[in-house]
N, C-alpha and C positions, 0 to 999 in steps of 0.2 A: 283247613281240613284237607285233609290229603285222599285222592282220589281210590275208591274201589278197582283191586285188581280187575280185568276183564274174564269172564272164567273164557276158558277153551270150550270150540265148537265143533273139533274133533278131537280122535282119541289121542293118547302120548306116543304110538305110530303113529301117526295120521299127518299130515299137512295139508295144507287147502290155495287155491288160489279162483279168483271171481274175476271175471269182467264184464262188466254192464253195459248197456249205450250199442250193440253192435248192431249193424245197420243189414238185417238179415232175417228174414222168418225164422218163428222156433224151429218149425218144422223141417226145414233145410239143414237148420245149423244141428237139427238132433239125429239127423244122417250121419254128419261127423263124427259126434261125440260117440253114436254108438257102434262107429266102427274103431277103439281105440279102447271101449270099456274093458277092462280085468287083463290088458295087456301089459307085459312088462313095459317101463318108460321107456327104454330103446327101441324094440319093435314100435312101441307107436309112436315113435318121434321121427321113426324111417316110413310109416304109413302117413302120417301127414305130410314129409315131404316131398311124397312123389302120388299124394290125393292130385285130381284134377279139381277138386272142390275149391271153387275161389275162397271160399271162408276160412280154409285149411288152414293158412300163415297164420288167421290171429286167433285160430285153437292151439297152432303149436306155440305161441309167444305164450298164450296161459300155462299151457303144459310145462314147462320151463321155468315161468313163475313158481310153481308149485316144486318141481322139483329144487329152485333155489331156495323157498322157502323152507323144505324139508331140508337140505343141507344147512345153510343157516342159522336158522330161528331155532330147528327140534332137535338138531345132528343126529340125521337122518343117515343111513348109507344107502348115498346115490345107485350104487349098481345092484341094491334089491329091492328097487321099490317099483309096484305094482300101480297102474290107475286104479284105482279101486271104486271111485264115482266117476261120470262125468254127467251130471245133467242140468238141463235148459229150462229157461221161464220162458214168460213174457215178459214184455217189457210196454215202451209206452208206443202208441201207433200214429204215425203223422198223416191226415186226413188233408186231401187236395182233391181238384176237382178238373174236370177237363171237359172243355167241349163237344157238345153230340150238334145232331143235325138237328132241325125246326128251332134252335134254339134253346134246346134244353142242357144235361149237364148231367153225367156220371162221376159217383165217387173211388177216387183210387187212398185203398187205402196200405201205407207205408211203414213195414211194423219193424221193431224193435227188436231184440233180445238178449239173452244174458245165460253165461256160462260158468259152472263151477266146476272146478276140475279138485278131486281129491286122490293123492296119494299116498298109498300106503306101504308099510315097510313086510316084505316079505319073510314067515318063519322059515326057518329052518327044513321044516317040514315041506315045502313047497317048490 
């Protein structure tokens, strides 16, 4: 039995790329993301390289992704596409514990997060 196409989860402009697992609060990493939102891919490929945001490098490796994946996979043209999404989850939180005084013990807790970046192709109109 041969396997069900996958349908698409964006539109026939649209490309996407995810990265999961990254070792960074959402809340930080959603500082980046929405400084890059509804930018053309160049402009915000020149604002993550010169963010001071350490998380910056591996929003712009997604970004990238997505634009290869729109050239690619959709054949997309690279020099009109737009970020059109970028937004964060959470992910999973790694729970450690660290020494107080008398004996006791505070929880640090070590969170996760994940990134989708979507790109879209620019009309004519724009």
């Amino acid at each position: 039995m041969a396997q069900t196409k996958n349908i698409r989860r964006v539109g026939p402009t649209e490309a996407r790329a995810k990265q999961v697992n990254m070792r960074i609060s959402p809340q930080k990493l959603n500082l980046v993301a929405a400084s890059i939102r509804g930018m053309p891919v160049q402009k915000a490929l020149n604002e993550l390289e010169f963010s001071r945001k350490r998380i910056a490098g591996d929003v712009r490796k997604v970004l990238y992704s997505a634009i290869s994946n729109a050239e690619n996979n959709h054949n997309l043209d690279i020099d009109n596409l737009v970020v059109a999404e970028a937004f964060v989850g959470k992910n999973l939180v790694m729970k450690r514990f660290a020494s107080r005084a008398r004996g006791r013990s505070t929880r640090i807790l070590k969170p996760f997060s994940e990134i989708t970046i979507v790109v879209r192709e620019a009309g004519e109109a724009a």
